[in-house]
Steps between C-alpha positions, in 0.01 A plus 500: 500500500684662307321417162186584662614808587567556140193421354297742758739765394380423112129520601532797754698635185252443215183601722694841575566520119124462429375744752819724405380457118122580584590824735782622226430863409505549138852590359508624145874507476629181327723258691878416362724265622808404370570130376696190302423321167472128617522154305232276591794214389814487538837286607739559730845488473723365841775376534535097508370297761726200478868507660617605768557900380304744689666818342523560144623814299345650210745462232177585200225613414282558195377866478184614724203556268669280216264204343630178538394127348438220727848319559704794483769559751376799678748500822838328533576487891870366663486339825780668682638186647472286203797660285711427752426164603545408116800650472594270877348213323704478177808588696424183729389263163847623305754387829260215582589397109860586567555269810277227334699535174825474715379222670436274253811603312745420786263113538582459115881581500479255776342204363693553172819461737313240693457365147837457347636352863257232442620420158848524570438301808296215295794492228754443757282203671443333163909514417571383865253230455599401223865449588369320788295232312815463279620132487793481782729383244447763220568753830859432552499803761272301749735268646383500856177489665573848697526613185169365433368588794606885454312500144176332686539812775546752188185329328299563784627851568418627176179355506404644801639851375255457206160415734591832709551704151147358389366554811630906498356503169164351563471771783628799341260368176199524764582799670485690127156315445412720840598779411362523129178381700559812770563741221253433310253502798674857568433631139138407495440714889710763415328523132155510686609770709615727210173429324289581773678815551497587131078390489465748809691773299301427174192535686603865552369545212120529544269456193163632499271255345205770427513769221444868650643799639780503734477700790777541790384452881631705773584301832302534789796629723710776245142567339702552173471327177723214476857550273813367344760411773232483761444241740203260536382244711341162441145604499479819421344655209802634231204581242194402267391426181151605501183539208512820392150476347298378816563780704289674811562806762579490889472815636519663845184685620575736789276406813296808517346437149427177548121520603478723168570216305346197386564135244338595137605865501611571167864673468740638289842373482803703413751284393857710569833503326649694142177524363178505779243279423117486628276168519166507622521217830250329748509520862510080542612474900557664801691357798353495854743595643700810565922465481809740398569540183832279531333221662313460194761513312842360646655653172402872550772701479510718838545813278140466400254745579282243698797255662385568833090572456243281623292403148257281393594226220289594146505234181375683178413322201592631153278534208796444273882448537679742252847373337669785711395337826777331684475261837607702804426858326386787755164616403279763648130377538218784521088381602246792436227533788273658310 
């Protein structure tokens, strides 16, 4: 319905224009309206997509109106959470490293204990052994067989002091063979979190990958240009690079001189700034439809002259681009009736 309704507005619109047009009393005064260098290309510079950031602040950026190469760094832009989860992250990694470190340290001082009880243990079976093997009548000390009996219970003893040493070892052996394996698993997730954090933070800085003209963009909701130590958001527009040498004009027609105008009208372009320059233009479009000024054109500053005005949109071809044009310079557009 709605869409319908839409499209009946357009006709109703452009069959008013055309009996508005034909009905028109001559006007011999020339029509002005006020208006913006465009680039027919250009590439926009936001903020990265990846991660998990959604506010970034603008730490730098190269000079408005300044010429850059493609691959230049034109805007370096901080996440303001990222800093400080780095910072969190290395402080976790270096007592994660301590602990492990620790760990493993107090295992090894064990099992080099663990170690020496084991030889001392296995020296003392072998001479125990060996006395015990001794022929009884090169042992003059074994005269009885409770003596005997008392070396066969010290045999046995010692042996069984040996298996539990071995056994303390084999443990102690395994649980550092965890731990190495833990640490090491620990190293690898906490290096992957640094280096994701330190990838999000190097994508702050955005490269343009087009030569041209940079040009700053003012959000929608301040309406001012963007700026160092400003904050952005994931999606917005921080600036351009754009072709300084394909350029066009948008300009705002007031409503009332609409039906005096018409595509194919030749006009003169005044291109403004230190030193005023004038192009000779083509009327190319005219929108067909009627909005304010600053619906237009989301960027219009609401100090200008025509913020709140209803207008119709007006694209001007140039004959020529002259060197001292620049993408997003205010130009005032003049179209003889005569």
């Amino acid at each position: 319905m709605r869409a319908h309704a839409l499209a009946l507005a357009l006709v109703l619109n452009a069959a008013t224009a055309s009996t508005s047009r034909a009905t028109a009393p001559p006007r011999e005064e020339p029509i002005r309206m006020p208006g913006f260098l465009r680039a027919k290309m250009s590439e926009s510079i936001r903020p990265p997509s990846s991660g998990d950031e959604w506010s970034y602040t603008v730490m730098q950026l190269a000079p408005e109106g300044q010429r850059v190469e493609a691959g230049a760094v034109v805007a370096k832009l901080e996440g303001e959470n990222l800093k400080k989860r780095l910072v969190e992250v290395k402080s976790r990694v270096m007592e994660d490293r301590v602990k492990a470190e620790s760990k493993v340290n107090e295992l090894k001082t064990a099992i080099d204990g663990l170690k020496k009880q084991v030889g001392d243990d296995e020296k003392e079976l072998s001479l125990v052994a060996a006395a015990g093997d001794a022929p009884a009548a090169s042992a003059e000390w074994i005269q009885s067989a409770r003596d005997r009996l008392i070396e066969k219970l010290d045999l046995e003893s010692r042996q069984l002091k040996l298996t539990i040493s071995r056994q303390k070892l084999a443990r102690k052996e395994g649980l550092l063979a965890t731990a190495e394996a833990s640490n090491l698993k620990t190293e690898s997730v906490n290096a992957t979190s640094v280096k994701k954090i330190e990838t999000a933070m190097e994508e702050g800085e955005r490269k343009t990958t087009r030569s041209g003209i940079v040009v700053y963009k003012r959000s929608p909701w301040e309406r001012r240009k963007v700026r160092i130590g400003a904050a952005v958001h994931r999606g917005s527009e921080v600036l351009a690079v754009v072709d300084d040498k394909n350029l066009y004009v948008d300009a705002f027609l007031k409503e009332e001189d609409w039906r005096f105008l018409e595509a194919g009208r030749q006009a003169t372009v005044k291109i403004l700034g230190r030193r005023e320059i004038t192009v000779p233009a083509k009327v190319a479009r005219i929108s067909a439809i009627v909005l304010r000024a600053s619906d237009w054109d989301r960027s219009l500053a609401n100090s200008h002259p025509l913020f709140q005005t209803r207008v119709f949109k007006v694209e001007l071809e140039l004959e020529h681009v002259p060197d001292e044009a620049k993408p997003e310079g205010e130009v005032e557009v003049e179209v003889s009736l005569e």
